[in-house]
Backbone bond lengths (Angstrom), bond angles and torsions (degrees), N, CA, C in turn:
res aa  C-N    CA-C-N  psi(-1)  N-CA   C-N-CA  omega(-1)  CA-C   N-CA-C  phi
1 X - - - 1.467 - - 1.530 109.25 -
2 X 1.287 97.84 151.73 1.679 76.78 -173.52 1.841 119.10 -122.08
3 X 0.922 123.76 158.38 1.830 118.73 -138.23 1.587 95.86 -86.18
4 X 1.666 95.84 121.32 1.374 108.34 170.56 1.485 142.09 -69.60
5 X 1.736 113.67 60.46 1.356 97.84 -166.84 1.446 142.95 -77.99
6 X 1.337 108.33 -179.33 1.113 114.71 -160.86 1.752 127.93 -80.93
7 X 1.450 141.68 119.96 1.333 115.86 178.52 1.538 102.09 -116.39
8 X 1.723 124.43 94.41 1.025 122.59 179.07 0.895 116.86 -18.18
9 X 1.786 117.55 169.98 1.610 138.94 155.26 1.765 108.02 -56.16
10 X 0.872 110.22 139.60 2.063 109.37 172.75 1.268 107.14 64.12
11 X 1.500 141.91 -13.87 1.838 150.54 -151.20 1.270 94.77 -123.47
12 X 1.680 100.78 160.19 1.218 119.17 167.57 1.533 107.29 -109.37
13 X 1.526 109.75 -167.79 1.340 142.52 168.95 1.221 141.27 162.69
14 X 1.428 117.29 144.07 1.271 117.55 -152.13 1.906 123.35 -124.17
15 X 0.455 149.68 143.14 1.445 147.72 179.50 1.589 123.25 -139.26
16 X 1.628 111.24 162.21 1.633 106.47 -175.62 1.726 98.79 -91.06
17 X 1.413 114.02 151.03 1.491 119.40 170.38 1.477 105.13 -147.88
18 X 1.273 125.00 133.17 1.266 158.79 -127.51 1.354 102.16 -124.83
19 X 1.234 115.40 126.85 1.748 122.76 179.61 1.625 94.18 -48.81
20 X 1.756 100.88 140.25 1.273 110.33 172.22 1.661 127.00 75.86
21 X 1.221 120.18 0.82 1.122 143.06 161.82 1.788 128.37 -96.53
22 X 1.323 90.16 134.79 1.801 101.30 -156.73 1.594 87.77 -79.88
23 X 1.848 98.35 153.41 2.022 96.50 163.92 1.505 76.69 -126.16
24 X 1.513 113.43 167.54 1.567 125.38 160.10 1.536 77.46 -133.70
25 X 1.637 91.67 144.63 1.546 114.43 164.01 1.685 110.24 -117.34
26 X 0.868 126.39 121.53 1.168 129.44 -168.16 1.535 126.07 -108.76
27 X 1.206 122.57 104.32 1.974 126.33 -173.18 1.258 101.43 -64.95
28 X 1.151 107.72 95.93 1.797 112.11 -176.15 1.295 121.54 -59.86
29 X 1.481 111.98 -51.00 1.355 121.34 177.21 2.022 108.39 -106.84
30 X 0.975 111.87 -6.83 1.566 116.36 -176.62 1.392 111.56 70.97
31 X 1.230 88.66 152.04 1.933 99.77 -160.08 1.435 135.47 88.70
32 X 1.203 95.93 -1.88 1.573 118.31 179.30 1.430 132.33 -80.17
33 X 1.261 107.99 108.55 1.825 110.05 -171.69 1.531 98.64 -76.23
34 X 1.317 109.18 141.20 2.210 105.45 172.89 1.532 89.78 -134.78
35 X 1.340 122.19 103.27 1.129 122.76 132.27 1.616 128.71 3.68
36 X 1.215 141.69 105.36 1.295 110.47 178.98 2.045 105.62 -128.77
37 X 1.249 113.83 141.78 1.263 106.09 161.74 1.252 121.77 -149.69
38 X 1.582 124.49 147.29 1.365 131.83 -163.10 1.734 114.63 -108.97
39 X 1.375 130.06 87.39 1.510 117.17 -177.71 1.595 93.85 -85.84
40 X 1.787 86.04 -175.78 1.612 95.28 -171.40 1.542 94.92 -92.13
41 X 1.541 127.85 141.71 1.361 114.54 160.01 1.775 137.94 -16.05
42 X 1.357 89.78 -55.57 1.529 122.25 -157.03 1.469 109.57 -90.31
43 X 1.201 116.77 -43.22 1.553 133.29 175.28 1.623 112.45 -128.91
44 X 1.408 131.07 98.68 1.235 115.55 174.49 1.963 122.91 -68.40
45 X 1.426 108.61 -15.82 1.684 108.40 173.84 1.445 99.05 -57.75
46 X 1.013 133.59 0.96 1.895 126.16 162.35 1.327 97.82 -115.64
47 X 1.572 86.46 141.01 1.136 114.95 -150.01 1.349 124.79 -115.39
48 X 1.586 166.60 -159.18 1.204 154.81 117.44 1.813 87.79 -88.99
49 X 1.302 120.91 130.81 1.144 143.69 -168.89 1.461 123.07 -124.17
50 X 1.540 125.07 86.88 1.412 114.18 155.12 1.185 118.94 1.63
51 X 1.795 95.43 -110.02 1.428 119.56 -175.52 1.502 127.86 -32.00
52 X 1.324 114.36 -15.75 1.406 130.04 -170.99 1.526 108.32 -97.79
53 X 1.422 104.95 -27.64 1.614 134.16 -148.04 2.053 75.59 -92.67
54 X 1.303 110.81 -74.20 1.548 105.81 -165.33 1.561 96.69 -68.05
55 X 1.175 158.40 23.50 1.470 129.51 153.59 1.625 103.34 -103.69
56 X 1.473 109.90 -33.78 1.738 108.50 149.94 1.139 116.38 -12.77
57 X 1.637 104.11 -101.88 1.674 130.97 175.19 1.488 115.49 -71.59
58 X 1.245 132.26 16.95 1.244 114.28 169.29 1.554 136.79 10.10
59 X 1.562 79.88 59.51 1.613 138.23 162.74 1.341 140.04 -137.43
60 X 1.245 135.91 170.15 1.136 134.27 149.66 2.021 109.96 -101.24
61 X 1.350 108.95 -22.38 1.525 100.72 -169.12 1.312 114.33 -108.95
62 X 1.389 131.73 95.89 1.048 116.56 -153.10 1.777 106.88 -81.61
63 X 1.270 133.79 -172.35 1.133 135.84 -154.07 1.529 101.87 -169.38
64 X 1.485 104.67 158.81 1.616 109.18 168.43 1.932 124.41 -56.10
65 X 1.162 104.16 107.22 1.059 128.49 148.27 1.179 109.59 119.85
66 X 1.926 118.43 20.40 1.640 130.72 128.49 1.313 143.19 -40.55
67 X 1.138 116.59 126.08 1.587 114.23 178.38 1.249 100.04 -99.55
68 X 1.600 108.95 148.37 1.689 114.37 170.14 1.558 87.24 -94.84
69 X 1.475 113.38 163.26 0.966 137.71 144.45 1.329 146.46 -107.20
70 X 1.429 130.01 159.13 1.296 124.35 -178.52 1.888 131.41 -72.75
71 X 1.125 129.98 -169.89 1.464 120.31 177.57 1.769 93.53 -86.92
72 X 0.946 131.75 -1.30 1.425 155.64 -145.26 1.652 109.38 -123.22
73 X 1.179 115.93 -27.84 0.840 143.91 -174.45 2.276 131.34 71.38
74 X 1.388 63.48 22.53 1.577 75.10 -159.15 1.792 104.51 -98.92
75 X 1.830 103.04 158.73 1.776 87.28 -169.51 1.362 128.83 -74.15
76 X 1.361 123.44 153.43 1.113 96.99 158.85 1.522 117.16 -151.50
77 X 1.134 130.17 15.80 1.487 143.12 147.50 1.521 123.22 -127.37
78 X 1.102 120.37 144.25 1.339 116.91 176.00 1.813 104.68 -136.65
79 X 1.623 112.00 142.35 0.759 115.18 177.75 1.626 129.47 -76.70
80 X 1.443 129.87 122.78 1.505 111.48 -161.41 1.365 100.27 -97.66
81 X 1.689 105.82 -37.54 1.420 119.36 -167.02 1.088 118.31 -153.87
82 X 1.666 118.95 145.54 1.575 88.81 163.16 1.945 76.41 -177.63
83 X 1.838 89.14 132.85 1.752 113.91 -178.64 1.090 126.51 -81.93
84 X 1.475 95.37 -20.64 1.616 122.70 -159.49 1.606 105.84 -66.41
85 X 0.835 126.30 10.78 1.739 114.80 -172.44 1.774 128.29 98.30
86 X 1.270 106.71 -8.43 1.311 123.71 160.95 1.386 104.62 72.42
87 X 1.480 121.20 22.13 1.501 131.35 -161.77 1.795 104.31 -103.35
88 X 1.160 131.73 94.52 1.430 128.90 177.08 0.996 107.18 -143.59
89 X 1.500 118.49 118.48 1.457 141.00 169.52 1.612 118.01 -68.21
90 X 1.556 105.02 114.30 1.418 121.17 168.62 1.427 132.70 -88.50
91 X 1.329 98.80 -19.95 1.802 107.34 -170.14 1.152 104.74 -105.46
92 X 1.303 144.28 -0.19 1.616 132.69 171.00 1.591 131.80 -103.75
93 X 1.498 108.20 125.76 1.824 84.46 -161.02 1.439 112.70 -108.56
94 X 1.791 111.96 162.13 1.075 104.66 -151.22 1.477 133.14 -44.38
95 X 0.971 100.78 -170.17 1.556 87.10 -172.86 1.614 101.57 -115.83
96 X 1.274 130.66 147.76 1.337 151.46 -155.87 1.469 134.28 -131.43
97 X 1.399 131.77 175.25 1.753 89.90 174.06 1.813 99.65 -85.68
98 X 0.978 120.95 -7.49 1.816 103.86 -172.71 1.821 97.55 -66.94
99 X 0.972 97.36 -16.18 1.798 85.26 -171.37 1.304 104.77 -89.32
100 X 1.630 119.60 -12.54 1.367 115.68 175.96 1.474 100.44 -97.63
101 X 1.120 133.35 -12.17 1.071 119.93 168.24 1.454 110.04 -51.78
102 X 1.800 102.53 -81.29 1.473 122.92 169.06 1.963 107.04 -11.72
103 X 1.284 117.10 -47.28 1.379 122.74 -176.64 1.686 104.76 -77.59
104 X 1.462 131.97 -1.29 1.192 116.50 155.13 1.622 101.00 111.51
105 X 1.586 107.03 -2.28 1.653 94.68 -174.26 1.800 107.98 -106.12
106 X 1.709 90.32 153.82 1.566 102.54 -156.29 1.998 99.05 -103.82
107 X 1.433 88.59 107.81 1.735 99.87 172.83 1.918 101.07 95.50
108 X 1.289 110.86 -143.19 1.485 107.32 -144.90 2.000 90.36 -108.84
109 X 2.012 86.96 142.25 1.052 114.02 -164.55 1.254 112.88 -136.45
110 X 1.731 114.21 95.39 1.706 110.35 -171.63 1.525 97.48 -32.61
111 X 1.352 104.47 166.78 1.542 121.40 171.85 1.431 101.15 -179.50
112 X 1.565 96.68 -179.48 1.737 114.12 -146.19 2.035 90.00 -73.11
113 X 1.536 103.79 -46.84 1.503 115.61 -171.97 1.467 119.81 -31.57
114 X 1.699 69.05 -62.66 2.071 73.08 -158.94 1.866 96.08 -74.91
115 X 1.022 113.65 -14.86 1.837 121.71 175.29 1.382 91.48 -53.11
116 X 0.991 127.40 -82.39 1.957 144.89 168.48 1.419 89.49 11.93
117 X 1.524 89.06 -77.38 2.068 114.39 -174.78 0.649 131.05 -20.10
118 X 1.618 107.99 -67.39 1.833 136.55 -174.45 1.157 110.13 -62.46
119 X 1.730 117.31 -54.39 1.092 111.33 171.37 1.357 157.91 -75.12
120 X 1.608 104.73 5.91 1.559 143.62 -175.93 1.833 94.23 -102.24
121 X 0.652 112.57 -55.56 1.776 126.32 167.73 1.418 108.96 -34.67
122 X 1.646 103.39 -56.08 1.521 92.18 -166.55 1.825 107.15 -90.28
123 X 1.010 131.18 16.11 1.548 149.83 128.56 1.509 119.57 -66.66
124 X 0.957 106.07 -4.89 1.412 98.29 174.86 1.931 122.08 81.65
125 X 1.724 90.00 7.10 1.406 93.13 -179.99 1.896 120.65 -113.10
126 X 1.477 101.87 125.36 1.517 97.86 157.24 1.807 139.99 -50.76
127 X 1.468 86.33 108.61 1.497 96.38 -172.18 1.940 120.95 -40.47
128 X 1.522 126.69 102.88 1.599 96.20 175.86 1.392 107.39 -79.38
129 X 1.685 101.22 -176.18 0.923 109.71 -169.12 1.998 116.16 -67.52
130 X 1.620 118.83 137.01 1.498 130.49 -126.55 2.118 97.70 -73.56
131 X 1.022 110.29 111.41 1.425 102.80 174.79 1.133 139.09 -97.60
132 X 1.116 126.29 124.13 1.959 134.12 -161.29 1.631 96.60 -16.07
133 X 1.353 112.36 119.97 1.094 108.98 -175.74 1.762 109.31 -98.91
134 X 2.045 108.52 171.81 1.468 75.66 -179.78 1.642 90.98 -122.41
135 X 1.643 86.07 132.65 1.831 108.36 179.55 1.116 119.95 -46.24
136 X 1.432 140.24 82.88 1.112 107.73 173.70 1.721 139.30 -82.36
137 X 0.688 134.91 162.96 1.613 132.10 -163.60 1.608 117.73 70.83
138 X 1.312 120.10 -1.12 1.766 131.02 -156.29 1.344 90.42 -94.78
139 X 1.622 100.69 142.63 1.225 114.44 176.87 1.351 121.21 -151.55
140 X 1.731 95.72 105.55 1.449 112.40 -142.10 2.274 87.63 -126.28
141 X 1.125 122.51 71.27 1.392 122.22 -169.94 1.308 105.81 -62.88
142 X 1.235 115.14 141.89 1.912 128.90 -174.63 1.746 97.53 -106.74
143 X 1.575 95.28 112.35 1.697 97.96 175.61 1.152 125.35 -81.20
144 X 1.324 131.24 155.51 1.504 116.88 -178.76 1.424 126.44 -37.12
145 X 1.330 108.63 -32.88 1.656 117.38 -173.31 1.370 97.28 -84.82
146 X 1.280 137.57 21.90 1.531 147.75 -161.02 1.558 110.29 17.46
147 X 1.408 118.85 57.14 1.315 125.06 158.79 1.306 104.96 -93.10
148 X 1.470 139.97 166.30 1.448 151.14 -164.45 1.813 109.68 -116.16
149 X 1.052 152.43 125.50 1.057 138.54 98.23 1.564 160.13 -21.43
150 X 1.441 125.00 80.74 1.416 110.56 159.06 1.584 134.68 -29.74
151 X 1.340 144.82 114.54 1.207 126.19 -144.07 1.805 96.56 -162.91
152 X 1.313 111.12 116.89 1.799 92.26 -179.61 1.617 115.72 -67.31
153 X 1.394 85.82 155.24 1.804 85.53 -171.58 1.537 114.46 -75.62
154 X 1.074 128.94 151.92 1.703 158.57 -177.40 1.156 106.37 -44.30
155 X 1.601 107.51 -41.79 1.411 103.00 -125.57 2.172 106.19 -79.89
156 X 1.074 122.45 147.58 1.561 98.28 -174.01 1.397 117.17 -107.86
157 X 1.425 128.77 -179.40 0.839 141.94 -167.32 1.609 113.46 -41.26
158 X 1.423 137.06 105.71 1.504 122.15 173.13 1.634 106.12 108.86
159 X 1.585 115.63 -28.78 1.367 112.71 -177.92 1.200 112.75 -59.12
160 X 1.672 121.78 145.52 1.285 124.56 154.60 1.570 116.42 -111.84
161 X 1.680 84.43 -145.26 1.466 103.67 -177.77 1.590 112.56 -159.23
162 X 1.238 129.17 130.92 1.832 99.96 -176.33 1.788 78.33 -147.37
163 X 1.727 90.14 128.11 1.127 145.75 -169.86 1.767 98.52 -94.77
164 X 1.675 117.21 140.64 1.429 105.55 161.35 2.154 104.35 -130.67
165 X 0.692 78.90 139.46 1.832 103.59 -163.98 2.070 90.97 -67.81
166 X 1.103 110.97 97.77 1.317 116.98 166.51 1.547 134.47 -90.79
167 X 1.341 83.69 18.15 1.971 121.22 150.00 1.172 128.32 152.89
168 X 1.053 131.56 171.68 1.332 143.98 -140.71 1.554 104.38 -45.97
169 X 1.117 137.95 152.96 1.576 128.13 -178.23 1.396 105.35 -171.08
170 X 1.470 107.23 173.54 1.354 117.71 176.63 1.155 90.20 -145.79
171 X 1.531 132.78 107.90 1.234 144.93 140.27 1.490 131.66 -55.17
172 X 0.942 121.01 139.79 1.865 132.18 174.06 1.478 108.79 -107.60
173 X 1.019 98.90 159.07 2.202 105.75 158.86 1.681 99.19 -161.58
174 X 1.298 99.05 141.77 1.621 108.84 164.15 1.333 110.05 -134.48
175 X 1.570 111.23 114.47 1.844 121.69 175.50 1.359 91.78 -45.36
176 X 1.061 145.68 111.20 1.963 153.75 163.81 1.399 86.54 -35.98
177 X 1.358 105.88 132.80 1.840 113.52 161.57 1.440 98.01 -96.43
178 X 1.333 126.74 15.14 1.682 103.06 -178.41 1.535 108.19 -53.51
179 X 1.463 113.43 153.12 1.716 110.76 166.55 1.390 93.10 -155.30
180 X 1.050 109.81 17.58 1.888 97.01 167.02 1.745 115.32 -106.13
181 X 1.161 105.83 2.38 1.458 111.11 -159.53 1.859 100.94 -142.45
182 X 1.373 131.98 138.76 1.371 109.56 -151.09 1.545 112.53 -106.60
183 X 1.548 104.01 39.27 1.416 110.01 -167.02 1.977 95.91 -73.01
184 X 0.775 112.84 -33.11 1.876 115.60 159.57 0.838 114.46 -35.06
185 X 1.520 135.07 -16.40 2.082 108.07 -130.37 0.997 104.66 106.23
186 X 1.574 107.84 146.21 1.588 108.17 172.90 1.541 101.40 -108.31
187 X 1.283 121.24 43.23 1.272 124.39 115.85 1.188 151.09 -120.56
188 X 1.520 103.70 37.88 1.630 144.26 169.71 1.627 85.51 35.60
189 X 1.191 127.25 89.41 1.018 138.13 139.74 1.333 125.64 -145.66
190 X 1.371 106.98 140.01 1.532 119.56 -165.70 1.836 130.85 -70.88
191 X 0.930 139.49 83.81 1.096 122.89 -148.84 1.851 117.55 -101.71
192 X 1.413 145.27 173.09 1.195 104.55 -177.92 1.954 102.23 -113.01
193 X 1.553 110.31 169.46 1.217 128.58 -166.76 1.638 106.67 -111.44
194 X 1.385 114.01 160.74 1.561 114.74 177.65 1.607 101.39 -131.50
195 X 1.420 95.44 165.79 1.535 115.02 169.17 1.250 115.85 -154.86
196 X 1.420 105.81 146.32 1.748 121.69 -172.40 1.741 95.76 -108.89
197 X 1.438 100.45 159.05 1.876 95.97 159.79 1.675 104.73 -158.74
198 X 1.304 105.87 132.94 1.458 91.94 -164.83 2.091 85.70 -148.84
């Protein structure tokens, strides 16, 4: 079986995953936004890439049996599965302390960024500079007039998602500490998420 770890409440974490190898990320308690990002093993300036990701799939939402792509353009996740509601936010980037500033709070405010950091750190890797990450579980709907919504996510209790690594990588996740805004739950609280990789 293979060991279910942990990505705290407000924290990140990161691990190596190996071409051809499955991750499941798992919404432990439901409602849970996880940060997710994919570097290249070998070179982290490549990237798992939004912007690169929607002229790919000519989309913004990706779905089972999508590949993300790199800034490089090359693959590097593909979707195998996922129960959770098919709801993952591409266009919003992580969140930082300037955005908690902007939200009115005075001094230091976990966030997705410096999560990125910590958890590239404790691998032994220098953080680059932080790239549009892709949300998973976030559910942020684009209205016709293409204004955005804050919106808690779908996804429920136990749902995942399992991803297969279409080469070598070093993935991140940060449980979102947002709690001012109710993409958590609308009781903006942060809870933490797991992942297996086998």
């Amino acid at each position: 079986m293979p060991e279910l770890i942990a990505i705290p409440a407000r924290k990140g974490k990161a691990a190596r995953l190996y071409r051809g190898q499955h991750l499941r990320l798992v919404n432990t308690h439901g409602g849970q936004v996880v940060d997710t990002w994919a570097f290249d093993r070998d070179d982290p300036a490549e990237h798992m890439s939004m912007p690169h990701s929607h002229a790919a799939l000519s989309k913004i939402l990706p779905t089972t049996g999508d590949t993300m792509v790199s800034n490089r353009r090359r693959p590097m996740l593909t979707f195998v599965e996922d129960n959770s509601g098919g709801i993952h936010d591409t266009v919003i980037a992580a969140c930082d302390r300037w955005r908690y500033e902007l939200l009115g709070v005075a001094g230091h405010h976990d966030n997705c960024t410096d999560n990125l950091r910590d958890a590239l750190a404790e691998l032994g890797i220098a953080a680059p500079p932080t790239p549009a990450p892709l949300n998973m579980f976030m559910n942020i709907p684009v209205r016709a007039d293409g204004a955005v919504a804050w919106e808690p996510s779908l996804a429920g209790p136990g749902s995942h998602v399992i991803l297969r690594a279409e080469r070598d990588l070093v993935v991140a996740f940060s449980a979102c500490p947002q709690d001012l805004v109710p993409i958590n739950g609308a009781d903006c609280v942060p809870k933490d998420a797991h992942f297996e990789i086998w």
